[in-house]
N, C-alpha and C positions, 0 to 999 in steps of 0.2 A: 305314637305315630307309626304305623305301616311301614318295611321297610322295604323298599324299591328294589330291593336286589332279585327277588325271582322274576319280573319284570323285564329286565335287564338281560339277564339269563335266556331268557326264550326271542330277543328281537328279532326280528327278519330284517332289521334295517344295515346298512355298509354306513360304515366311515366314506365320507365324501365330501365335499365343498359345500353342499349342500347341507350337509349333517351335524358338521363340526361343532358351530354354534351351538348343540342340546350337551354337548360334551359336562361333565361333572366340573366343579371347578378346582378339585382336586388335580387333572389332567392337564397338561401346560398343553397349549395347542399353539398355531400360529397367529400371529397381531396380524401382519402384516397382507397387503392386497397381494394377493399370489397373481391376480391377473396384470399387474404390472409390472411382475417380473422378466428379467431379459434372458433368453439361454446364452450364457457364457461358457458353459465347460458341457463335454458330453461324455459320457463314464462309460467306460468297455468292461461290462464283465458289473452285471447290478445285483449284486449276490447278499447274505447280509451283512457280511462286511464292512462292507462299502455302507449298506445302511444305517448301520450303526457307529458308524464312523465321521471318513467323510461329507456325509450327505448331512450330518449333525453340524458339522463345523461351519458348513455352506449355510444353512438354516439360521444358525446366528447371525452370520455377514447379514443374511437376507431380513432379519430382523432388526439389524441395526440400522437397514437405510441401504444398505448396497447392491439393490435390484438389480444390478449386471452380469447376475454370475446362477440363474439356473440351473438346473442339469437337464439336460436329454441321456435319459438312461437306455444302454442297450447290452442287451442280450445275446452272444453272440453266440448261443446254440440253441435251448430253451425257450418256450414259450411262457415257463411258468408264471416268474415274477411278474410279467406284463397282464398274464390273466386274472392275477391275484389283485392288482394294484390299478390296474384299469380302470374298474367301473370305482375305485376309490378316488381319482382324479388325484392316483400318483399318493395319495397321501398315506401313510400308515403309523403304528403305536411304535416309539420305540420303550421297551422293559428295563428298566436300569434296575439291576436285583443288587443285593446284598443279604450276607448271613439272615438280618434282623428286619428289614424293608422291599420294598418293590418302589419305584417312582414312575409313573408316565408321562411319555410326552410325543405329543405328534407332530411328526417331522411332514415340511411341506415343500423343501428344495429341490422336488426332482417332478417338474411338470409335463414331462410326456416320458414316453416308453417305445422302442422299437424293437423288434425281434428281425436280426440280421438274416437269418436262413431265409426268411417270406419277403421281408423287403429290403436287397440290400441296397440298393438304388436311394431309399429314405435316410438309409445308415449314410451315405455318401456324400448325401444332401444336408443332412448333419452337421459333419464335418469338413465342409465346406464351405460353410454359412456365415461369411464374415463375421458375424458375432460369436462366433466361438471363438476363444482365443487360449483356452488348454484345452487338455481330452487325457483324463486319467484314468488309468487301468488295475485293475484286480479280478486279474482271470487267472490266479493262480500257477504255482511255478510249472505244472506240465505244459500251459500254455505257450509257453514262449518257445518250444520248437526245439529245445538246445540238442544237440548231439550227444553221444558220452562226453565228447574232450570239451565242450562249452560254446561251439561254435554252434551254428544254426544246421538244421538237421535239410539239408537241400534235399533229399531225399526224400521226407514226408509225404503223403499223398495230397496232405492240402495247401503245402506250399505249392509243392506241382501246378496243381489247380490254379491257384491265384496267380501263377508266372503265366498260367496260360488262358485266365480270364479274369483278368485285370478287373473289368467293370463288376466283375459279379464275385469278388472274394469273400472268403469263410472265416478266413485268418487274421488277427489283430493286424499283422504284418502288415498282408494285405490290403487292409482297410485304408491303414495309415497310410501307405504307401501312394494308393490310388487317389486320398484325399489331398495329402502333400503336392504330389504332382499336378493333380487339378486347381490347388491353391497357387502353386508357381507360375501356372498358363493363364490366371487369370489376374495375376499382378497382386493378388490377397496374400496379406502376411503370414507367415506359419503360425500355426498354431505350437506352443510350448507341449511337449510331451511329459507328464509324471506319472514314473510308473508307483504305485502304491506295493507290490508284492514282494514277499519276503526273497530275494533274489539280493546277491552280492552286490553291492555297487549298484542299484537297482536302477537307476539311470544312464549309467555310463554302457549298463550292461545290456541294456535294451538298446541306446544310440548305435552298438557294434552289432549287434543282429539287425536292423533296421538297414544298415551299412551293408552289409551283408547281402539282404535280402534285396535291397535298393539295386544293387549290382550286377544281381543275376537277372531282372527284370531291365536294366538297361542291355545286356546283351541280350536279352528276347527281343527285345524293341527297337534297338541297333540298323535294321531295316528299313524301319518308318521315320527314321529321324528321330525319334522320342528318347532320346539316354539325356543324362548329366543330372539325374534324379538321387547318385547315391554319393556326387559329390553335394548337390542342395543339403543333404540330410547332413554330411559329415560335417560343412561348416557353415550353414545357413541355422537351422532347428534348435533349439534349446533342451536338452532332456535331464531335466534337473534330479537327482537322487532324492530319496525320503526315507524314512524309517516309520512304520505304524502299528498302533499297538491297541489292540481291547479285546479282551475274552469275549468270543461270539458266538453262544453253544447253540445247537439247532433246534428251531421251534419245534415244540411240538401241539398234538391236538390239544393236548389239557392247559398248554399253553394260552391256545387260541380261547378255548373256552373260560379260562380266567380273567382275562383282557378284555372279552366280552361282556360280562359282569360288571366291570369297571366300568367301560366305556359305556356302558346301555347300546353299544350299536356292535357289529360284525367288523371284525376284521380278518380279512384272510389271510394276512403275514405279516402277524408283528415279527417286530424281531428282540430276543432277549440280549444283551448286555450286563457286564459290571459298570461299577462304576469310576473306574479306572481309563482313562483315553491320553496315548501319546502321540503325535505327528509331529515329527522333525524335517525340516525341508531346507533342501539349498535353496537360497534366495537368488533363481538364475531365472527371470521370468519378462522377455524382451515386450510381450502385449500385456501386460499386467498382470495383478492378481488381485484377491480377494485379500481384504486387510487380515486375515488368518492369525498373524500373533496376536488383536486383540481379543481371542477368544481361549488363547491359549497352546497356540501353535509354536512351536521354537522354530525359528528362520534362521539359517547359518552361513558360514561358507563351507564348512564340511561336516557331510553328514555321516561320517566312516567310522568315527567311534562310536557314535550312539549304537549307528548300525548293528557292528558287531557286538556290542555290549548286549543287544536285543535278541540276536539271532543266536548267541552261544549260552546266552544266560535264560532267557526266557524262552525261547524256542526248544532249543537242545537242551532242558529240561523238561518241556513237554511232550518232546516224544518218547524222551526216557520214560516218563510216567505212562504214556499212553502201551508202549510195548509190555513195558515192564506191569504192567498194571493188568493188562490183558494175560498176561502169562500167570498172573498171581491172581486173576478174578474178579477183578475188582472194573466194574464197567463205568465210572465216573473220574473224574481226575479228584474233585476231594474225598473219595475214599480209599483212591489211589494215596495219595497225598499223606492220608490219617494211619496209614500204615508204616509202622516204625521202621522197618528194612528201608521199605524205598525212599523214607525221606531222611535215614541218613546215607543213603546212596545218591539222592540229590544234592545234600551240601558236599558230600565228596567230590561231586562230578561240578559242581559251581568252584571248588579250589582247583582244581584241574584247570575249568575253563578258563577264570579269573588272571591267572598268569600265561594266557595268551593276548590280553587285551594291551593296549597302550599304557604306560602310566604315567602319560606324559599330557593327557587330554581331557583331567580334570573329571572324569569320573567316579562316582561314587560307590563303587560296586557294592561295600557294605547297607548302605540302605537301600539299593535297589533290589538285594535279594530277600531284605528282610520287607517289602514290598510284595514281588514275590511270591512267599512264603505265604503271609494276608490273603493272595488273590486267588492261589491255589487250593486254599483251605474253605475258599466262600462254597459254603455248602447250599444253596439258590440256584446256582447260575446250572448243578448237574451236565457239566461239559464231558462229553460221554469221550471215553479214551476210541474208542473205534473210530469216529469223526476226525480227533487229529492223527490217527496212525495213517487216514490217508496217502497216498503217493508217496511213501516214506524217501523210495531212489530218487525222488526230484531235491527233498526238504536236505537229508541226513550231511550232503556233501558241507553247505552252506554252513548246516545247524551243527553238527558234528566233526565230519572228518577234516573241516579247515584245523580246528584247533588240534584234532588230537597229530596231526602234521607236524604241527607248531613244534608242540610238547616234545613229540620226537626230534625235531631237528634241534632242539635245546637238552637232548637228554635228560630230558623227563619222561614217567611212565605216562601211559596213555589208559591208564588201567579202567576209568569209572568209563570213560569215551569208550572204547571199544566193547564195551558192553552192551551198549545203547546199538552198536551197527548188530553186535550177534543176537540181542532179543528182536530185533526188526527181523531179521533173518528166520528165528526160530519161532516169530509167528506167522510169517508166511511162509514155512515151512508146514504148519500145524494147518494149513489148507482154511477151511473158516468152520472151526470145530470149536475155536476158542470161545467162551464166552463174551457175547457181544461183538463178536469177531465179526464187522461185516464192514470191513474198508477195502478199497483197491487200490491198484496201483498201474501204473504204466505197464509193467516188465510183468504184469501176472502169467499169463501164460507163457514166457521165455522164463521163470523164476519155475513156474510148477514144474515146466520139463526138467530143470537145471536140476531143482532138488528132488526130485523122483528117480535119480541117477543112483543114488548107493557112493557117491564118489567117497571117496577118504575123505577124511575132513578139510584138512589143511588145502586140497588142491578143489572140495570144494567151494569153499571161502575165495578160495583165487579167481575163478571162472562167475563167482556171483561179483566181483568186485570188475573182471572184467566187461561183465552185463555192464554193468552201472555204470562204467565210469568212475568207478571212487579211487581216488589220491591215483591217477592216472600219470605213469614216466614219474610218477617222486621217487625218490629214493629211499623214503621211510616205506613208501607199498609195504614191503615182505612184512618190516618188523610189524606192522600192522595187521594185518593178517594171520598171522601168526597168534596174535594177542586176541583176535575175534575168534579166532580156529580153537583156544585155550578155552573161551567164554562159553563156545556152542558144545564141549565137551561133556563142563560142567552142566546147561540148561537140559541137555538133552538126558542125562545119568539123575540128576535128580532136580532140574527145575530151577526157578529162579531163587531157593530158600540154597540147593549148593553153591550156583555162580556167586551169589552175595557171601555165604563163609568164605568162599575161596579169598572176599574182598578182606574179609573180619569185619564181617557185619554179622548181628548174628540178630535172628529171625526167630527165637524161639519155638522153633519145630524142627531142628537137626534131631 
């Protein structure tokens, strides 16, 4: 029999509602009538995260029977995903890879798309829409506006904006804000807010910038009668915390072109996956939810250990890998990973982190890193370290400097942790020369002046720690600093193979 595959290969056709049905029966797709669906939640920030994630867990609800809980995905800068997923009628491939397999499966829980900058009046309308009753977000931690000390940065230019055109904002903030308040004048319940992003307290910590921002918009408004907007937020709103977790490396062409093959039809943005998925959530939800733990969601009342069990262990060893990986050549996390320095310098850095966590909250740290370990090594997924070195000043505090605080105010060294802030340092020091080096950051142009200075070491580590905001009024600051000033002596003299002897690792290339 002839095989279908070149066929397949050259279609002109999209994945769409219309299409679905020719799909292989290899490919799981959706049962269920997607036009009986209701929009219940609208997601800020539809990046593939969120698609591989969330939008998978909703897909189940939505399979089970629980047509109440659509998504309205929006964009709140970007046209892409909405050009990409459009003419698909929202629908797309998700990639579940591992070392030995690929699985597909096409996700269908996200039935419209708006792009905030063209329509924000639609965005508003959105989130106003009595049937919405959450609105989750994953617009990554530069998004939230923070200042160095953790407060909301009132300064901003788009915050500005949004105090000063309310109806037409840019900013999550704003969004919310103007949504909220349209929701209180019209008698309609709040919507629950969950933020999804790797941010401390990720709930609590968004209800205080919301508070915040709520605040200064009531003093703009103050004139018109319109305040009492950032008390509704403070004791009205729900902003429940979550912790979430799946390796989401970014598509690429040969991607698409693989997916293509499979499916017989086009898809313009699958998204790849492991197949690993955690969501942990406080069960704080006054309009309901989606029954979520029947799919595998843990519902808690506190999500603070998971939390930092995720953000020091699994986090803050992925940027270790991702700097440290970059400095050593290595452009993927598992062959970042396959290299014997750095992954005995990540179970260093997991004993370090490990005796900052609770041990009082029933965590299992020993299988979680040998988990880990597993997810690091999936040679499939090719999670390029450039991708997570990303925004490193926004990640490093949370993912890094909380613990190596810790350690110091317990007299313990900080040694594998403070290594992780000076290879962050000394590849944005290294300009984008590195290989594969092609991530940014907030502070890039205040970082390139900073270290294009010549400063001494020591007082330049101080002035990049002041940029940042890291370990801000602690009292460990100096010893910390001091320890990264140590780290950047040895990376700069001879590279990431001295900084690691200096650990007693040894690299076979001293």
């Amino acid at each position: 029999m002839p095989s279908d595959q070149p066929s397949r290969a050259t279609t002109t056709e999209r994945l769409s509602d219309g299409t679905v049905q020719a799909l292989p029966a290899s490919v799981a797709a959706p049962l269920y009538d997607r036009g009986r669906v209701v929009p219940g939640i609208v997601q800020l920030g539809v990046g593939a995260f969120h698609r591989a994630h969330q939008a998978a867990y909703v897909d189940d609800c939505l399979a089970a029977g629980d047509t109440g809980w659509g998504i309205v995905g929006v964009s709140l800068r970007s046209a892409d995903t909405r050009d990409a997923l459009a003419p698909q009628d929202g629908l797309y491939t998700l990639a579940i890879r591992s070392s030995g397999e690929e699985k597909l499966r096409v996700i269908g829980s996200i039935g419209s798309l708006l792009v905030a900058p063209e329509d924000p009046g639609a965005v508003l309308a959105a989130l106003t829409d009595p049937r919405t009753r959450i609105v989750t977000l994953t617009i990554t931690e530069k998004a939230y506006l923070r200042a160095a000390d953790g407060s909301l940065d009132d300064s901003h230019p788009d915050i500005l904006h949004d105090l000063e055109n309310p109806q037409a904002p840019r900013t999550a903030h704003g969004f919310l804000a103007e949504a909220l308040a349209r929701r209180q004048a019209n008698g309609t319940p709040p919507f629950t807010v969950l933020c999804c992003d790797n941010l401390p307290a990720n709930g609590a910590t968004l209800h205080r910038l919301m508070i915040e921002f709520a605040g200064l918009r009531d003093a703009r408004l103050a004139t018109k009668g319109d305040t009492g907007l950032a008390s509704h937020i403070a004791d009205g709103v729900a902003f429940p915390s979550s912790m979430v977790d799946r390796i989401v490396p970014a598509t690429t062409d040969a991607d698409r072109a693989r997916i293509a093959v499979e499916l017989g039809l086009n898809d313009a943005w699958p998204v790849m996956t492991e197949p690993f998925c955690q969501w942990v959530i406080e069960d704080n939800f006054p309009g309901g939810r989606p029954a979520w733990e029947k799919f595998g969601v843990t519902m808690v009342g506190d999500v603070g250990p998971f939390e930092d069990m995720k953000l020091r262990l699994l986090n803050g060893a992925h940027s270790a890998i991702a700097y440290l990986g970059l400095l050593s050549g290595h452009a993927t996390v598992d062959r970042a990973f396959a290299d014997p320095a750095i992954r005995q310098f990540v179970d260093g850095l997991w004993a370090e982190a490990i005796l900052t966590l609770p041990e009082d909250a029933g965590l299992d740290t020993s299988a979680y890193t040998a988990e880990l370990a597993k997810r690091f090594s999936n040679t499939a997924l090719a999670h390029r370290t450039a991708q997570i070195a990303n925004d490193g000043s926004q990640k490093l505090p949370q993912r890094i400097i909380a613990s190596a605080i810790e350690r110091t105010e317990a007299g313990l060294l900080p040694e594998h942790l403070t290594l992780v802030i000076a290879a962050w340092i000394a590849t944005c020091a290294g300009g984008k020369t590195l290989p594969e080096n092609h991530f940014t950051d907030p502070l890039d142009a205040a970082l390139a002046a900073l270290l294009g200075r010549n400063l001494p070491m020591e007082e330049m580590v101080a002035a990049v720690f002041d940029l940042a905001g890291f370990a801000k009024d602690h009292a460990e600051r100096q010893t910390l600093i001091e320890f990264v000033a140590t780290h950047l002596v040895h990376l700069k003299q001879g590279g990431p193979v001295l900084a690691f002897a200096a650990l007693g690792i040894r690299t076979g290339k001293e």
